[in-house]
C-alpha positions in Angstrom: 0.0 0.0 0.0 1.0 3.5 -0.7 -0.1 7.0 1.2 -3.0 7.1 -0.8 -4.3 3.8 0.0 -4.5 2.3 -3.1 -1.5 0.1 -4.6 0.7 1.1 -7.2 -1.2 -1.2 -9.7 -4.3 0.8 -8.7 -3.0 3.8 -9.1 -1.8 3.4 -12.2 -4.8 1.4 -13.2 -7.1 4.6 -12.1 -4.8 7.2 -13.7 -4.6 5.6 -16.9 -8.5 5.3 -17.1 -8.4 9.0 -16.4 -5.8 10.9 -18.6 -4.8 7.3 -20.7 -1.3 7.4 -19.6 0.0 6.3 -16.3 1.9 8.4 -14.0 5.0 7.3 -15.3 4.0 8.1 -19.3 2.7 11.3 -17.4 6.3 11.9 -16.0 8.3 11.1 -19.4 6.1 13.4 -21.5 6.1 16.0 -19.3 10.0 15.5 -19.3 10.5 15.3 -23.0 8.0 18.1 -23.1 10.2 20.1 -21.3 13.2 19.0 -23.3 11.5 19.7 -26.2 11.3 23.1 -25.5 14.6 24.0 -24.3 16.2 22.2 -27.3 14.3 24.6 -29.7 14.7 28.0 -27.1 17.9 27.1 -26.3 21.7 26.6 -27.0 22.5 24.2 -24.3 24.4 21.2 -24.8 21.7 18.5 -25.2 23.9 16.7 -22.1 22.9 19.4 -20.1 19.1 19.3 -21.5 19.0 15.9 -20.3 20.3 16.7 -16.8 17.7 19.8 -16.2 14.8 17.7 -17.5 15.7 14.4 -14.7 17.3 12.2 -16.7 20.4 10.3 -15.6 22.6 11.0 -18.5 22.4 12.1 -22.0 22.1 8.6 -23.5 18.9 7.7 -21.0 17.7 10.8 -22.5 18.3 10.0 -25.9 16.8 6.6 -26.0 13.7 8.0 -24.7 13.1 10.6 -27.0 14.3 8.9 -29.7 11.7 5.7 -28.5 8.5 8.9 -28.3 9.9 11.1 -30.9 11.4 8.7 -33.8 14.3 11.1 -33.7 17.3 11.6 -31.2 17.7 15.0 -29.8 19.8 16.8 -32.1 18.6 15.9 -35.6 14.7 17.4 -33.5 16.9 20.5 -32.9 18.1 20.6 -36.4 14.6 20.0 -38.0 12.1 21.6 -35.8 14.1 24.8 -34.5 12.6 28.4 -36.2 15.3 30.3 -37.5 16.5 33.9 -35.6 
């Protein structure tokens, strides 16, 4: 049991019913979400993307966008990024 009385399996039963993710899809898109956006605002070294947005290291960070994205971090940059 967890602090909210339900079990993990519950929980991620119940949030999946509601938003059709579970916490942890939640969690990664809100991540890459946030990666996303510093990788088109920004200039930072996609290492240091990784870091800000709670991943371990750049290559964690990499597989997972690359797994919800079909493209690894810099060709997004390279493709998606409005000229200044």
């Amino acid at each position: 049991m967890t602090k909210a009385s339900v079990s993990v399996a519950q929980l991620e039963r119940h949030g999946k019913e509601v938003f059709q993710l579970t916490p942890r899809q939640q969690i990664h898109q809100a991540r890459l979400a946030e990666a996303s956006r510093l990788l088109l605002e920004h200039e930072l070294a996609i290492t240091e993307i990784a870091l800000r947005c709670g991943y371990t290291n750049h290559s964690a960070f990499s597989r997972q966008a690359s797994a919800l994205t079909e493209r690894s971090p810099s060709p997004y940059r390279k493709t998606n990024r409005t000229p200044r």
